[in-house]
Steps between C-alpha positions, in 0.01 A plus 500: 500500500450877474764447147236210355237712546599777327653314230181349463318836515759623197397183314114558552576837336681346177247277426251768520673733313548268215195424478378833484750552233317150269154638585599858391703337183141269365276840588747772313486227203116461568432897472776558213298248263157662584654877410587320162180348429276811599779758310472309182085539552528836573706505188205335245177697711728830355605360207156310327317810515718736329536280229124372496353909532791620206390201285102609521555839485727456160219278411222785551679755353540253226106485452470162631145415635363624862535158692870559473463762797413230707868331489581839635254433801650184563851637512365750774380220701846393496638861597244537803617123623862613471438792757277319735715214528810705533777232383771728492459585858444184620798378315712772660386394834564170466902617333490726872431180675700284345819732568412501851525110480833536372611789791341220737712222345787687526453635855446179647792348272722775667394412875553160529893514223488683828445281827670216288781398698 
């Protein structure tokens, strides 16, 4: 009886384990595809403005008319939303979390290769 028991405890423990290791494998995935999405954001909120300000500015300095400044205001807008929404950081969180998934997943994978008979 005592045997069952602990056989049974054992087998408790697999199924946990392995399903630790699914939830851990959907969430890495989960956090891996936000880090892409908000990297290639942070990626255009650097990149538009540069290219919008250096256009204007050539433009300026070209004698073009004074409402072309205003272009340059709008690709400040852009700038200041880039640093308050901070996608580079969130996306590195999210990379942070999503590697701690995978140590999860792997952990758990270990335990119960483990306690398999």
């Amino acid at each position: 009886m005592e045997n069952f028991k602990n056989n049974q405890k054992i087998e408790n423990l697999v199924n946990e384990c392995r399903r630790v290791e699914e939830d851990s494998t959907y969430t890495a995935e989960a956090h891996y595809l936000f880090a892409a999405s908000l990297s290639k954001k942070s990626f255009w909120f650097k990149f538009i403005p540069v290219i919008i300000t250096g256009i204007s500015a050539l433009a300026l300095l070209l004698g073009s008319p004074n409402w072309v400044s205003w272009i340059t205001l709008i690709s400040s807008i852009i700038a200041i939303t880039n640093i308050i929404l901070e996608p580079e950081s969130k996306a590195k969180e999210h990379e942070f979390a999503a590697k701690s998934f995978t140590v999860l997943k792997h952990d758990a994978r270990s335990l119960y290769e483990s306690f398999k008979p």
